[in-house]
ZAROZA-498961 format. One record per residue (C-alpha): x, y, z; residue in three letters; residue number from 1. Coordinates in nm, 4 decimals. Example, Ala and Ser with C-alpha at 12.3 -4.5 7.8 and 13.67 -1.06 7.14 Angstrom:
# ZAROZA-498961
[[1.2300,-0.4500,0.7800],Ala,1]
[[1.3670,-0.1060,0.7140],Ser,2]
This chain:
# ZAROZA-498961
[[-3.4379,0.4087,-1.1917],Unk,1]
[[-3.1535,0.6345,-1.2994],Unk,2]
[[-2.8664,0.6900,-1.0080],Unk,3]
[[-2.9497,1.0458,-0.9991],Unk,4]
[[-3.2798,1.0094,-0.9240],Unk,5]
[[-3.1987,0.7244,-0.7051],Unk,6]
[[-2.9592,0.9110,-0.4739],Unk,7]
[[-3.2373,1.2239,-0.4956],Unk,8]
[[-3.5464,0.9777,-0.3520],Unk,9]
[[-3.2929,0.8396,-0.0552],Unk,10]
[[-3.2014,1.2045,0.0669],Unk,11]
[[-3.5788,1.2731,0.0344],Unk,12]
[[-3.6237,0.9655,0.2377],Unk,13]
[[-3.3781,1.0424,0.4965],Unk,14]
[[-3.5156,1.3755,0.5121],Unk,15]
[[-3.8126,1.2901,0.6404],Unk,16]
[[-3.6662,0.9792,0.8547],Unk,17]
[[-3.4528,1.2515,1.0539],Unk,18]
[[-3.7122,1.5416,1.0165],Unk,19]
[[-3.3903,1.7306,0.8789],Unk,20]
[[-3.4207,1.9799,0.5948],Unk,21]
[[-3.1636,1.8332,0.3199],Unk,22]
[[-3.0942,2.0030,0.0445],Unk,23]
[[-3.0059,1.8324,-0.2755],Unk,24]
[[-2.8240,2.0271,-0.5772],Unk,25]
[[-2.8314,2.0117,-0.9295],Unk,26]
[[-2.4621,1.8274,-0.9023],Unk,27]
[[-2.4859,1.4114,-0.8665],Unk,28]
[[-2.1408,1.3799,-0.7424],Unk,29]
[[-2.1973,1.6531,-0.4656],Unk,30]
[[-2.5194,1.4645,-0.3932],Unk,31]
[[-2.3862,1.0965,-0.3890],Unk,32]
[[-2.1368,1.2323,-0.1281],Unk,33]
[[-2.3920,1.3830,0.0533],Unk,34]
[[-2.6105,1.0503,0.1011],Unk,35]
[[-2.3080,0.8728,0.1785],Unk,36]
[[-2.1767,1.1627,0.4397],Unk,37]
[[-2.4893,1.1325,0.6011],Unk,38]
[[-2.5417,0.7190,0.6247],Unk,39]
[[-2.2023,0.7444,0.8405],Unk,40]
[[-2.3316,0.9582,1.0870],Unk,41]
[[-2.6524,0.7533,1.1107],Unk,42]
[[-2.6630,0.5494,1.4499],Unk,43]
[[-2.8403,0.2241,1.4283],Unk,44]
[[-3.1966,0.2136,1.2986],Unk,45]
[[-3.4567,0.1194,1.1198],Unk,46]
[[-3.4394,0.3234,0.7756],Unk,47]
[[-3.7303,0.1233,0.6265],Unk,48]
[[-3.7596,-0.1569,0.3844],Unk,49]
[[-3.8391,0.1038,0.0891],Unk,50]
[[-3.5163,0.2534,0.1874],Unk,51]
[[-3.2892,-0.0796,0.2256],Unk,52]
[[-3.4630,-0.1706,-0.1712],Unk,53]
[[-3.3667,0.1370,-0.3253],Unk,54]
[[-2.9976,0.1467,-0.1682],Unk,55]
[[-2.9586,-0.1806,-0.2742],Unk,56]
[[-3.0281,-0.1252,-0.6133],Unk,57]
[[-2.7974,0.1904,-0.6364],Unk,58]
[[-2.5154,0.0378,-0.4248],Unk,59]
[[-2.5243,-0.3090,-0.6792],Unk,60]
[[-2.4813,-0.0668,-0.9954],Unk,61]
[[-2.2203,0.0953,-0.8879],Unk,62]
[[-2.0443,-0.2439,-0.7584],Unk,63]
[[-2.0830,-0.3230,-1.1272],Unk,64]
[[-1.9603,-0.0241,-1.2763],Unk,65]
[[-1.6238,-0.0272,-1.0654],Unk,66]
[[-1.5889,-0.4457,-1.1744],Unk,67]
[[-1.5928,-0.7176,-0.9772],Unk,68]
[[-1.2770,-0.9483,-0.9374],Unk,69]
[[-1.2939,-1.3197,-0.8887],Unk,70]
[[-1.0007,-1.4252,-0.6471],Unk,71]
[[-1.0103,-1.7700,-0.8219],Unk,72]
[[-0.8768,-1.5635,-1.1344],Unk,73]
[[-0.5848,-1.4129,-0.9557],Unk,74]
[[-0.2097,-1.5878,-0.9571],Unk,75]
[[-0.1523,-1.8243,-0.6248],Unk,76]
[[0.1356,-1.9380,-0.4823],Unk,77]
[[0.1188,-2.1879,-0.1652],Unk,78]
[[-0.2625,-2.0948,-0.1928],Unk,79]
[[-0.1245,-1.7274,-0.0910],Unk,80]
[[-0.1601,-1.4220,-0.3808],Unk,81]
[[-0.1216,-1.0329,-0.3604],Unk,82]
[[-0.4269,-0.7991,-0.4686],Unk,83]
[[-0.3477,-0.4195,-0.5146],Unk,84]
[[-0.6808,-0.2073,-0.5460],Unk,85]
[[-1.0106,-0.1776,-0.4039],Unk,86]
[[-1.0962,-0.4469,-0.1465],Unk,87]
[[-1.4780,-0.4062,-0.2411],Unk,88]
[[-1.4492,-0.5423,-0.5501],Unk,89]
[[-1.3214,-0.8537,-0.4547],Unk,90]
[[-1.5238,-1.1866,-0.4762],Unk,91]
[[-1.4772,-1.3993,-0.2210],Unk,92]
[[-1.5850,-1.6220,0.1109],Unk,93]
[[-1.4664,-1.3153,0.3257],Unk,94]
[[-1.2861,-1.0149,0.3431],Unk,95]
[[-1.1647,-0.8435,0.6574],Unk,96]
[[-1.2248,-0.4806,0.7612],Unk,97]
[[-1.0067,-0.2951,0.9983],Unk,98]
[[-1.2116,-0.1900,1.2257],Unk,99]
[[-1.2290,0.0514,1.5466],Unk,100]
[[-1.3236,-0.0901,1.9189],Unk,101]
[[-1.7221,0.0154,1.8982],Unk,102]
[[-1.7451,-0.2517,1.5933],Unk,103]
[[-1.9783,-0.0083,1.4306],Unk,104]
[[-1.7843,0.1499,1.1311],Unk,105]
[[-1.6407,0.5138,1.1308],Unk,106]
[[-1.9108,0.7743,1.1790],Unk,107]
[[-1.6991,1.0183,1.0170],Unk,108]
[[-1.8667,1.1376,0.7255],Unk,109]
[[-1.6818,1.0009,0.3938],Unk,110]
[[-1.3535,0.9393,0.5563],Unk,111]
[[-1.1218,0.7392,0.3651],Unk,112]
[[-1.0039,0.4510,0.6058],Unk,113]
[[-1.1127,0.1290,0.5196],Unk,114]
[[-1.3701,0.0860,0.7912],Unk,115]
[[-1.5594,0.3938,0.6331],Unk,116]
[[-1.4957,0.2357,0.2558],Unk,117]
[[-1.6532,-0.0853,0.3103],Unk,118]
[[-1.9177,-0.0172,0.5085],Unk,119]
[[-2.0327,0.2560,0.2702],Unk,120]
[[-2.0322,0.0071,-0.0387],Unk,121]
[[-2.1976,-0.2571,0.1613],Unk,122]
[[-2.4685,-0.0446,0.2778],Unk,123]
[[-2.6647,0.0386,0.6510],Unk,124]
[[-2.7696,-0.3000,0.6656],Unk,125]
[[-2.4120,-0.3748,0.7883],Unk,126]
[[-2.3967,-0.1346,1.0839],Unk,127]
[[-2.7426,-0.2423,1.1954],Unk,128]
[[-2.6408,-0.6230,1.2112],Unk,129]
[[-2.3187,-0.5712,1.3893],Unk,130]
[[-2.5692,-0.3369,1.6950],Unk,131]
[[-2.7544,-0.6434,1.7230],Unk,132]
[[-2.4360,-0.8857,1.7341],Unk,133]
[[-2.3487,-0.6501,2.0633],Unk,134]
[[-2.6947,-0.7770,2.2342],Unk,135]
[[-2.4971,-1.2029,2.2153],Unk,136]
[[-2.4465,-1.2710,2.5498],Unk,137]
[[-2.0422,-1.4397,2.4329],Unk,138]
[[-2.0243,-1.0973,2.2209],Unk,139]
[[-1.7255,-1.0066,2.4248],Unk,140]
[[-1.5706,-1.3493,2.3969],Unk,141]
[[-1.5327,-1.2663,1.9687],Unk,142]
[[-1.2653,-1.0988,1.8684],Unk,143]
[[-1.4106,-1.1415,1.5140],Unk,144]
[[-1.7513,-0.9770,1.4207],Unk,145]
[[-1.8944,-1.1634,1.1190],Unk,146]
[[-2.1813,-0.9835,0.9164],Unk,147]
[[-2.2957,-1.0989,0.6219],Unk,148]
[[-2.1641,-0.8791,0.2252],Unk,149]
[[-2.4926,-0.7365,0.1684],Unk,150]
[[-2.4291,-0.5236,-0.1713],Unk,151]
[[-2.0437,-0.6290,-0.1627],Unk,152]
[[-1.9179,-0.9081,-0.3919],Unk,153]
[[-1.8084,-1.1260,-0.0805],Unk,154]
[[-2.0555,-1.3365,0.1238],Unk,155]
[[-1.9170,-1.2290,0.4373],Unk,156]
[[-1.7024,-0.9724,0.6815],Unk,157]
[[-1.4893,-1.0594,0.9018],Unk,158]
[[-1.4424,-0.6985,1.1239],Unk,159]
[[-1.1334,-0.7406,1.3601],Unk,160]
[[-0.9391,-0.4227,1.5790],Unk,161]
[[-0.6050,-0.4208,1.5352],Unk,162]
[[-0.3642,-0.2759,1.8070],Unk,163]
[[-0.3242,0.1489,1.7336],Unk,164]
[[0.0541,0.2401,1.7723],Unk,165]
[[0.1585,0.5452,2.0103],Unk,166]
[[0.5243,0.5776,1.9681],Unk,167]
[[0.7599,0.2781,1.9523],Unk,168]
[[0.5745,-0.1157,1.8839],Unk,169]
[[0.6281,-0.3351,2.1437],Unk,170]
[[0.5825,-0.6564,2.1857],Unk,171]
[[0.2395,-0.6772,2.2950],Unk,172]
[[0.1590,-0.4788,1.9305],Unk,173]
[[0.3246,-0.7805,1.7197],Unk,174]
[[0.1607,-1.0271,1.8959],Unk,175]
[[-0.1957,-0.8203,1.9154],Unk,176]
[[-0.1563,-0.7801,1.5013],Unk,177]
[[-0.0504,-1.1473,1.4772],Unk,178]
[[-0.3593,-1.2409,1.7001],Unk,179]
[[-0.5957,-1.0461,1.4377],Unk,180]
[[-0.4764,-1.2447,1.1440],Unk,181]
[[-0.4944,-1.5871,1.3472],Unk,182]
[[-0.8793,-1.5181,1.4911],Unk,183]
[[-0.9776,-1.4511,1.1142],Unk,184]
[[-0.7986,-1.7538,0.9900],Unk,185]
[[-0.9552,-1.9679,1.2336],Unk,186]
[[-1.3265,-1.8537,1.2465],Unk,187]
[[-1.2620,-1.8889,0.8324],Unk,188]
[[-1.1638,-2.2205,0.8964],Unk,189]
[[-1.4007,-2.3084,1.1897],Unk,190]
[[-1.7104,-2.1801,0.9323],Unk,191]
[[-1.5739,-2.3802,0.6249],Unk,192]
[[-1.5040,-2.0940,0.3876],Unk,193]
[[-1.2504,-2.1374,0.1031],Unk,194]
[[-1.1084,-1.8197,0.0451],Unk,195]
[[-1.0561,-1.4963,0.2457],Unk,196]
[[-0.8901,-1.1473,0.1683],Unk,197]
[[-0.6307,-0.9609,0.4192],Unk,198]
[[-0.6181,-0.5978,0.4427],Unk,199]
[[-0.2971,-0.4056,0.6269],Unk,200]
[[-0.4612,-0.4380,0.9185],Unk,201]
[[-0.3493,-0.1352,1.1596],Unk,202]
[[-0.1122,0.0568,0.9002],Unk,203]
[[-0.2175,0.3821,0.7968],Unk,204]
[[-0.3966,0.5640,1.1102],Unk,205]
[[-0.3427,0.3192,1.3214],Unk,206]
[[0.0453,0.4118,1.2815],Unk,207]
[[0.1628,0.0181,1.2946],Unk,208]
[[0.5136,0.0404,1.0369],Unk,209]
[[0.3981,-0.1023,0.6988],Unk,210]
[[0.7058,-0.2982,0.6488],Unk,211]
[[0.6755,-0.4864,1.0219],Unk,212]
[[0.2892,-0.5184,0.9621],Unk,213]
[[0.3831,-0.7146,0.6078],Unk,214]
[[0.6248,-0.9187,0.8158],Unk,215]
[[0.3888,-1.0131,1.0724],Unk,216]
[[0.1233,-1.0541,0.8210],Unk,217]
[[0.2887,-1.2935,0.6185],Unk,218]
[[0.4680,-1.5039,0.9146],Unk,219]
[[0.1667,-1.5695,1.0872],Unk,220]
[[-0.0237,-1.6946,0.7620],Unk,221]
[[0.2455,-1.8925,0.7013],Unk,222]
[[0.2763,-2.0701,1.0201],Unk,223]
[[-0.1100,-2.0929,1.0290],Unk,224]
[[-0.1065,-2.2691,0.7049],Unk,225]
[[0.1801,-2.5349,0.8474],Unk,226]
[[0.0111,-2.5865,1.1312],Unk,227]
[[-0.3497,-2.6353,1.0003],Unk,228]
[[-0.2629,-2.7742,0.6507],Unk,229]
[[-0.5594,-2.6194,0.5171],Unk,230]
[[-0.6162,-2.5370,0.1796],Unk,231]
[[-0.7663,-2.2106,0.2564],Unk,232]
[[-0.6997,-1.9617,-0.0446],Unk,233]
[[-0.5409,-1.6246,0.1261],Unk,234]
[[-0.5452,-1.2811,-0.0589],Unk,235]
[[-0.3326,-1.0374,0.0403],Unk,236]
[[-0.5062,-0.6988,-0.0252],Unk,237]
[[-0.2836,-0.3774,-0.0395],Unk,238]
[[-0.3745,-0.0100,-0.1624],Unk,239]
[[-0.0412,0.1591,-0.1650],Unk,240]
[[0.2771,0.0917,-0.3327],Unk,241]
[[0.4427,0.0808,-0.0224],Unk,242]
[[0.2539,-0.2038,0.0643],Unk,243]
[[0.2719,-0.3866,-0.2686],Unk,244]
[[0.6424,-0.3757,-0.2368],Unk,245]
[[0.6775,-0.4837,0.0983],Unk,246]
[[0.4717,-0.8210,0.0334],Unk,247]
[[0.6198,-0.8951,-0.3280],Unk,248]
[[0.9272,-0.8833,-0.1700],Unk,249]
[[0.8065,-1.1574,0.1324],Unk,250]
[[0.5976,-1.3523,-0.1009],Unk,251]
């Protein structure tokens, strides 16, 4: 099935799911956005294995058409390398998502932030797995959430929330964004995996400094990696070239 009638049979789907009246146009752009728009606002539910099949199908296509990237294939150095572009089209064991305190993706519709970005591309499956990772009786005791890729490249997500900055960082904020990248390093180590990717965990909205995140970032990877002398391979991911610069320059 072409995309465009793809993303035209899942509006007509979720029209009737949500007894809405949505209207498609004669634009496929306007309408991919609109599918997506909506999926964020959904709460956790049952969409419908007819549904899940043809999401699937459109959210794999496009994972091919934007190229997937082997980690393996990238340049390492102490088993540490720097990425810069989109975190979805990594392959690898795990990648980490900065997510908010509900651990249930941004319900803002089509909002840039990372939680929004990954969650889109991996599909609805995601959101419903991490609702019923809430019902765990030790769910409180994990300050990682792991869900499985589903229509990403990676086999699994690690979704951690890192500390949100209101004026100056203190202390408790560097240790907080240390903590993040330790719990993730561990639970990859505690569940055997070989590789996992970093992104800036709490820059952008979250207001943490870019250059102190990098510094924490890469200290507490380091230290991890004397302490545990594991061979796990570590990606640095980065978007911005403010980013890039600060880690080439640590790294």
């Amino acid at each position: 099935m072409e995309k465009e009638e793809a993303v035209g049979k899942l509006l007509e789907m979720l029209s009737e799911k949500l007894n809405l009246k949505i209207q498609p146009t004669g634009d496929y752009l306007q309408n991919r956005r609109l599918f997506r728009g909506i999926c964020n606002q959904l709460p956790p539910m049952d969409v419908g294995d007819d549904f899940y099949k043809l999401q699937d199908e459109l959210l794999k296509s496009e994972s091919e058409e934007k190229g997937i990237v082997d980690i393996n294939s990238l340049k390492y150095k102490n088993n540490i390398a720097l990425f810069k572009g989109d975190i979805t089209t990594l392959k690898a064991d795990a990648i980490v998502n900065a997510a908010n305190n509900q651990f249930l993706g941004c319900f803002v519709p089509c909002h840039n932030c990372i939680d929004n970005v990954i969650m889109s591309a991996s599909g609805f499956q995601m959101r419903n797995e991490l609702a019923d990772l809430k019902k765990q009786k030790d769910y409180d005791n994990q300050p990682v959430k792991v869900t499985g890729g589903y229509n990403l490249p990676c086999k699994y997500v690690f979704h951690v929330a890192g500390p949100q900055v209101f004026g100056k960082v203190t202390e408790k904020d560097k240790q907080n964004l240390s903590n993040c990248y330790l719990y993730c390093l561990d639970k990859a180590k505690e569940m055997g995996l070989k590789s996992i990717v970093f992104c800036c965990i709490s820059t952008g909205v979250y207001s943490f400094p870019n250059e102190l995140a990098s510094e924490i970032a890469v200290k507490t990877v380091e230290c991890w990696q004397n302490e545990t002398k594991s061979n796990l391979k570590i990606v640095f991911n980065v978007f911005k070239d403010i980013d890039e610069e600060q880690y080439e320059q640590r790294l």
